[in-house]
C-alpha positions as CSV (number, residue, x, y, z in Angstrom):
1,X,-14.8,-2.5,9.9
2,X,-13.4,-6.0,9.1
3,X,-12.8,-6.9,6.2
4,X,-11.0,-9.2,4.3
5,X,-9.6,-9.8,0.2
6,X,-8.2,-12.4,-1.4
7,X,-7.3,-11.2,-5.2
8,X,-6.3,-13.9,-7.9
9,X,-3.6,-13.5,-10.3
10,X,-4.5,-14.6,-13.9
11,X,-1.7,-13.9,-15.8
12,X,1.9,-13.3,-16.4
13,X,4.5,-15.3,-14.3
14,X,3.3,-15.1,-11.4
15,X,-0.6,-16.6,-13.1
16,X,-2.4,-18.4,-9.9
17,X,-0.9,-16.4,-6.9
18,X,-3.3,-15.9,-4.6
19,X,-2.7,-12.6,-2.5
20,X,-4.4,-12.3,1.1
21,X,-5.4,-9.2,2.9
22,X,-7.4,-8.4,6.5
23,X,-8.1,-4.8,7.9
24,X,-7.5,-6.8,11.2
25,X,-3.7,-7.4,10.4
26,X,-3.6,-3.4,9.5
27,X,-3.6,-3.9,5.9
28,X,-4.6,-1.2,3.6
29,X,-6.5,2.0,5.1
30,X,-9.6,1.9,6.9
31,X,-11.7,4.8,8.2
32,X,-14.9,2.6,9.5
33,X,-16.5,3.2,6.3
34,X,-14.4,2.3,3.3
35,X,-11.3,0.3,3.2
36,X,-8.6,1.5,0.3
37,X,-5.6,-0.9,-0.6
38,X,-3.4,0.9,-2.8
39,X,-1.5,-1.3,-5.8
40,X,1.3,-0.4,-7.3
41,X,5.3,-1.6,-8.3
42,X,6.5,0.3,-4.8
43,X,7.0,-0.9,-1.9
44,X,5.0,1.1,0.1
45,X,1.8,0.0,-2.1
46,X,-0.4,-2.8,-0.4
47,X,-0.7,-4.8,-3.5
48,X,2.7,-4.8,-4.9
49,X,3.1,-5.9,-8.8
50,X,7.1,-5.5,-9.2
51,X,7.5,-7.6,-12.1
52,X,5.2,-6.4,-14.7
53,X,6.7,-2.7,-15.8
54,X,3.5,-1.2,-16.9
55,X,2.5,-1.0,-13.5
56,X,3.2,2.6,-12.4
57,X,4.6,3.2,-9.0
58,X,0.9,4.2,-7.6
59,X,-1.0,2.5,-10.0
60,X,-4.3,2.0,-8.8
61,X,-6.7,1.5,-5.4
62,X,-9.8,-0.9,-4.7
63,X,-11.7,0.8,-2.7
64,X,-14.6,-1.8,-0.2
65,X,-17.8,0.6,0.0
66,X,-21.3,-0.5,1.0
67,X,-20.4,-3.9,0.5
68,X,-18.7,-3.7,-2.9
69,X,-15.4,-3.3,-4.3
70,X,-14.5,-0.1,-6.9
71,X,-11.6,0.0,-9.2
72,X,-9.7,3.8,-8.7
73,X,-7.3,4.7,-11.6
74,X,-4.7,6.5,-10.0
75,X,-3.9,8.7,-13.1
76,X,-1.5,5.6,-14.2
77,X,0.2,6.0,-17.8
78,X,-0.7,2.6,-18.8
79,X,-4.3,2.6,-17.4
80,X,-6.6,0.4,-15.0
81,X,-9.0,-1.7,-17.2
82,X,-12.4,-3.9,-16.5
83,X,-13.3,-6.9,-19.2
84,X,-17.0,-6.9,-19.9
85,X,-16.9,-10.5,-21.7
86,X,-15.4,-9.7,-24.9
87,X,-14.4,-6.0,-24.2
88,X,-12.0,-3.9,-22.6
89,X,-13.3,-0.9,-20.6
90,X,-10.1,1.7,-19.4
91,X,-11.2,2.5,-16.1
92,X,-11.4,6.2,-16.0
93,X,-13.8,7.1,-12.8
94,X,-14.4,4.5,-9.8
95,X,-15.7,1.5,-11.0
96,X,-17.6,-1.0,-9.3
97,X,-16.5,-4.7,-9.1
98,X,-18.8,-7.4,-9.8
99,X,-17.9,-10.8,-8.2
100,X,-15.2,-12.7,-10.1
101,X,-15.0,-10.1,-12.6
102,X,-11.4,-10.0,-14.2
103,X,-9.8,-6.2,-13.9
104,X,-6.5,-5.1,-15.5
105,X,-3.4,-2.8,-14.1
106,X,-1.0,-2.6,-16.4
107,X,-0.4,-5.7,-18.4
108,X,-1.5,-8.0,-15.1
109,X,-5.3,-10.0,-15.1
110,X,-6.8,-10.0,-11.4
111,X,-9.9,-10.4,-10.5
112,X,-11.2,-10.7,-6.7
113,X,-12.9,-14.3,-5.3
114,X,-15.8,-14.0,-5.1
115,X,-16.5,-15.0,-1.7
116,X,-14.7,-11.6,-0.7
117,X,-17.2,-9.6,-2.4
């Protein structure tokens, strides 16, 4: 499976960082059918947030499954959210990613380009 994301930053001090992943360069885990990158403040995460400390260690995975990306809580204290226009949605089983649709971990706004999806 290849596969590549590119997630956008839209907040916080790091607000317009774009952050590039490829199963061909080994990123994340892939088992031919799904492709998980973890995200966290730890090193070992694939998508490391360090500066926002709401971010739990193993915060969160996005999950690439039939062609669309899913948002995994990880069982984080401050939560994995989804914006629905006005509203707030705490991600509490997988939840599927629509294209350009902003996601929260922690206090940080993402949301994945949408030519990725």
């Amino acid at each position: 499976m290849d596969a590549n994301l590119t997630l956008m930053i839209m907040s916080g001090v790091e607000d317009g960082r774009t952050l590039t992943y490829a199963t061909e360069n080994g990123d994340g885990i892939s088992d031919g059918k799904t492709w998980t990158l973890t995200v966290g403040r730890q090193e070992s995460r694939d998508v490391v947030l360090q500066r926002d400390t709401f971010i739990s260690r193993e915060h969160a995975e996005l999950v690439l499954r039939d062609g669309h990306w899913w948002l995994h809580d990880c069982g984080s204290k401050n939560g994995a959210f989804v914006s629905d226009g006005d509203e707030e949605t705490r991600v509490t089983e997988p939840v599927m990613l629509a294209p350009g649709q902003l996601f929260r971990i922690g206090r940080t706004w993402l949301r994945i380009q949408a030519d990725d999806v």
